[in-house]
C-alpha positions in Angstrom: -3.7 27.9 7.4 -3.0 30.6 4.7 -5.4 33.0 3.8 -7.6 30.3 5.2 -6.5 27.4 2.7 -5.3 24.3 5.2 -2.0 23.5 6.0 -2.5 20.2 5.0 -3.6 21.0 1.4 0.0 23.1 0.4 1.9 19.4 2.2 -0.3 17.3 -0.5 0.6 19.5 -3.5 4.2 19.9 -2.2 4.6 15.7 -2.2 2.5 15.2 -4.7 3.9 12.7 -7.7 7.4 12.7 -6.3 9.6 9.0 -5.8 9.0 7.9 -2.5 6.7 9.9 -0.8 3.0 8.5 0.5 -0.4 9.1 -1.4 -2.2 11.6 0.6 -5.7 12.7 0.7 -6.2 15.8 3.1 -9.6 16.3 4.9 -8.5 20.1 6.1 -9.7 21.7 9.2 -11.7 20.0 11.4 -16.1 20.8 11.6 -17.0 21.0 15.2 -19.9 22.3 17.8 -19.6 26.1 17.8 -17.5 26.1 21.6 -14.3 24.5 20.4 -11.1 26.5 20.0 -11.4 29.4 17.1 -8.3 27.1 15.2 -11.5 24.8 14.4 -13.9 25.6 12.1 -16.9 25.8 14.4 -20.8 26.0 13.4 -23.9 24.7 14.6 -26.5 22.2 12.7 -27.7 24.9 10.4 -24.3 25.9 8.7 -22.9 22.5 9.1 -23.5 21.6 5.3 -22.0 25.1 4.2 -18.9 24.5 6.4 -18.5 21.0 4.7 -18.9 22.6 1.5 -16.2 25.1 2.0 -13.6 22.9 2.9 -13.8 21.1 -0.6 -13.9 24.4 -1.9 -10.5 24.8 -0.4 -9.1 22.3 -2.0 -9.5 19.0 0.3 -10.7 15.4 -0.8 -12.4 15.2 2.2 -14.0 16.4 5.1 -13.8 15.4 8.4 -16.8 16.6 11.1 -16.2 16.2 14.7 -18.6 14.5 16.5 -17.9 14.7 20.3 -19.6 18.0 22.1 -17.7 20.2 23.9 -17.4 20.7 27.2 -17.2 16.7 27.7 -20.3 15.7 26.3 -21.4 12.8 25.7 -24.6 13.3 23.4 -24.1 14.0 19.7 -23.4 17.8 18.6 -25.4 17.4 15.6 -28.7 16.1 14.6 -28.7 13.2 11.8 -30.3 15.5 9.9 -27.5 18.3 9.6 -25.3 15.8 9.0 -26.8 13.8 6.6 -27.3 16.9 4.4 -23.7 17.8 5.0 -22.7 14.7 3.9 -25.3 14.2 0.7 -23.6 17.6 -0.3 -20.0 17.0 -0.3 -20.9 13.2 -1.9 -22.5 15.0 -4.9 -19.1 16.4 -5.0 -17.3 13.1 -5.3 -16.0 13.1 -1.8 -16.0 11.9 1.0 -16.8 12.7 5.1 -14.9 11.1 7.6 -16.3 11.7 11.2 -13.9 11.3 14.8 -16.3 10.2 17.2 -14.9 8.9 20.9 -18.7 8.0 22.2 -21.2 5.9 21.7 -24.2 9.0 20.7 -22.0 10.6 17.9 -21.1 7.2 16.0 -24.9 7.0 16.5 -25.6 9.7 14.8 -23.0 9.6 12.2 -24.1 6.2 11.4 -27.6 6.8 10.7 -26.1 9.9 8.5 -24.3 7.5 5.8 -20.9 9.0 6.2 -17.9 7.1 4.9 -16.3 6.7 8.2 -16.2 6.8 12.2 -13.3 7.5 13.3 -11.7 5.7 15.9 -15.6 4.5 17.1 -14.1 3.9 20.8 -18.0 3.2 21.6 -20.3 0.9 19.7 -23.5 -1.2 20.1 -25.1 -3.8 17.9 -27.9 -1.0 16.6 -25.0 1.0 15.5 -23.1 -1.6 13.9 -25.8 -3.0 12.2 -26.7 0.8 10.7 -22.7 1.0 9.7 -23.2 -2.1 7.7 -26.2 -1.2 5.9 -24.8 2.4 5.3 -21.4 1.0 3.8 -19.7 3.0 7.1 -15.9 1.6 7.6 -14.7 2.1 11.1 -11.1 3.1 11.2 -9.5 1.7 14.1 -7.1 3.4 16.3 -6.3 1.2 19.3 -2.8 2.2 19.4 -3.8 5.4 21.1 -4.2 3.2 24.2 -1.4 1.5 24.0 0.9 4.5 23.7 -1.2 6.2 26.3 -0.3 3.2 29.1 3.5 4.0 27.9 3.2 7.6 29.3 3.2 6.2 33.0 7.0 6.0 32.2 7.7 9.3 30.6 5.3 11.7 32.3 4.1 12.9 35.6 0.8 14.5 33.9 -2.2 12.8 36.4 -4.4 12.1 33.3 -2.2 9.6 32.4 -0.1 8.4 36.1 -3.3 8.6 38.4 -5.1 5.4 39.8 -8.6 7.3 38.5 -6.7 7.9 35.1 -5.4 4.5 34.7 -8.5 2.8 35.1 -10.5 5.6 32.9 -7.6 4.5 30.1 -8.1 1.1 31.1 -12.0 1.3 31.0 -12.5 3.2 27.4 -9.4 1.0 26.2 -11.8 -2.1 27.1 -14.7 -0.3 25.1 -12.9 0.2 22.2 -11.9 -3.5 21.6 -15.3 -4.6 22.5 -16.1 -2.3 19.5 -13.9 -3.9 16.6 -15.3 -7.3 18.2 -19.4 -5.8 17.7 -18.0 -4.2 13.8 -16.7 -7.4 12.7 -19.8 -9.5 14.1 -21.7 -7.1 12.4 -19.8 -7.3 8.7 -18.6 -3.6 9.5 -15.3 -2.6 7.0 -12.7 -2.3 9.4 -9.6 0.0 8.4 -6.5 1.1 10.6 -5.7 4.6 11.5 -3.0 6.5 14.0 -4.4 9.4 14.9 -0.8 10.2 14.3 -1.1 14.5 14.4 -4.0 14.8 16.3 -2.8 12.2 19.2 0.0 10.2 20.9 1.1 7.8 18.2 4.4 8.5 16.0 4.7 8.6 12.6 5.4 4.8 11.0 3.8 3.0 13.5 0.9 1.6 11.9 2.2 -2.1 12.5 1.5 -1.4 15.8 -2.7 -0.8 15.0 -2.2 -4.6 12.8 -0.9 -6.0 16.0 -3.6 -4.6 18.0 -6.3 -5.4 15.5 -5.5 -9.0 15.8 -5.2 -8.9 20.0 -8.9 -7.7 19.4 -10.3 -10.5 17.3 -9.2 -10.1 13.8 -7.1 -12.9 12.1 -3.9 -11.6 10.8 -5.1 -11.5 7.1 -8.0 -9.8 8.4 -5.6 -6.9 9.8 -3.8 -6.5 7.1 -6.6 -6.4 4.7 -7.7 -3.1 7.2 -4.1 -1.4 6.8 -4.4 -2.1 3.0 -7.3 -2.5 1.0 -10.0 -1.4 3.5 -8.5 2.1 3.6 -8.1 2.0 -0.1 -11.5 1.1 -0.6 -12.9 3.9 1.7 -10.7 6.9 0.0 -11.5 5.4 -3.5 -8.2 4.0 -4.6 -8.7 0.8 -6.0 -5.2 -0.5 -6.3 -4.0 -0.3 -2.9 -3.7 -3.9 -1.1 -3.9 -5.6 -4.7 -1.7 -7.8 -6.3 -2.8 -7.8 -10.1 -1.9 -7.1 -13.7 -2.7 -3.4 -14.3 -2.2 -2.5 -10.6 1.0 -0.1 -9.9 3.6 -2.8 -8.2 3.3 -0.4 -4.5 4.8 -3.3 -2.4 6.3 -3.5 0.9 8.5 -6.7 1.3 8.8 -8.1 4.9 11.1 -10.6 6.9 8.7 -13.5 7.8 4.9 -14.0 7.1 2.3 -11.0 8.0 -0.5 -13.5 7.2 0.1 -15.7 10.2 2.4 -12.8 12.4 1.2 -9.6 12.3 4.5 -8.6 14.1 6.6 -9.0 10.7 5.4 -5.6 9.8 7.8 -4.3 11.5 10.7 -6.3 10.1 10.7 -4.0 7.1 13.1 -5.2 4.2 12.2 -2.9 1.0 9.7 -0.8 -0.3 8.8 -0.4 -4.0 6.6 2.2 -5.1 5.0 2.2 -8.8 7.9 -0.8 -9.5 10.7 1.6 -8.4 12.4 0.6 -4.9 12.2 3.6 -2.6 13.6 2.3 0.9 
């Protein structure tokens, strides 16, 4: 940050409206329980809503709250009701709040709050689901995390990953987490794809990889794609993305074979139009 004004603000600005490079909407420094790292912006349930409110201020389109505890945690940092004003406030705004929540008493929370999306949502139940549904929350998926997680066993010797008790704790909240998209699509939940590319283990570009894994979970195909296109469109507000129509910008990305019955053709990437102009 400069001057406190996120990094990830000045990259937007700097791409912005140029041939070739991706849309971007920015949700700035993470919100989390005062007793995370000073680079966070930390507060408690009172000045939650004023620590939303200053990130839009800032300059992002969105905020994102962090809803695991410190220290390992597993009960919610925040009350419903902290967050639920938080978010009311920055959607008077015309944004939106995006919340990371790795267990099942934070997507609780966040839930019964109405904010636009759990992120990642490794833990779910019915009751949760069910409250997602009726408060229009999308879960954005990020399965891939696991996967490139149980690749590490190869290129690392750190014991969270290569130990028998941190294989099977990989292996156990991998589990989870699919059980999850399975309870979100029973339920009617949106489902969108995410990385956690920045934050986690997954590269850059590999989103393919979170279609493939969407479908190992229980989605069809079209289903999967519809979460890497229009659901994530439809969460940030932009109505054109995963839409073939007359009016929409021609954004297309052409493939070698048939996405709709192989999610794997996603990576068999042939050209890339953006606004009817081919960019790769």
């Amino acid at each position: 940050m400069a001057d406190g004004r996120p990094l990830s603000v000045d990259v937007r600005d700097e791409l912005s409206g140029k041939a070739g490079n991706p849309y971007i909407r920015v949700a700035g420094t993470w919100i989390g329980k005062t007793g995370y790292p000073d680079m966070w912006v930390t507060t408690d349930d009172d000045g939650l809503k004023n620590a939303a409110l200053a990130q839009l201020h800032l300059g992002t389109d969105l905020v994102k709250i962090y809803m695991d505890a410190p220290g390992g945690m597993k009960d919610s940092p925040f009350t419903v009701a902290s967050v639920k004003a938080a978010t009311d406030a920055v959607h008077a705004r015309g944004a939106r709040v995006a919340c990371h929540s790795g267990y099942l008493d934070g997507a609780r929370v966040a839930a019964l709050a109405g904010v636009d999306s759990i992120e990642h949502g490794f833990e779910l139940d019915d009751d949760i689901a069910r409250t997602m549904k009726k408060n229009n929350v999308t879960l954005t998926s990020t399965l891939s995390v696991f996967a490139s997680w149980e690749t590490f066993t190869r290129t690392t010797a750190i014991e969270r990953f290569t130990s028998e008790d941190g294989r099977q704790r990989i292996a156990k909240r991998k589990e989870a987490a699919y059980a999850s998209i399975a309870t979100a699509k029973r339920a009617g939940v949106r489902i969108a794809t995410g990385s956690d590319f920045g934050g986690g283990s997954v590269r850059a570009g590999h989103l393919a990889w979170e279609v493939e894994l969407l479908v190992a979970a229980g989605l069809t195909p079209r289903e999967a794609l519809v979460a890497a296109t229009r659901a994530g469109g439809e969460l940030l507000g932009d109505d054109h993305a995963g839409r073939i129509e007359t009016g929409m910008p021609a954004d297309l990305v052409l493939v070698h074979g048939d996405p709709l019955s192989d999610a794997r053709a996603l990576w068999r990437v042939w050209a890339v139009f953006q606004r009817g102009t081919r960019v790769v």
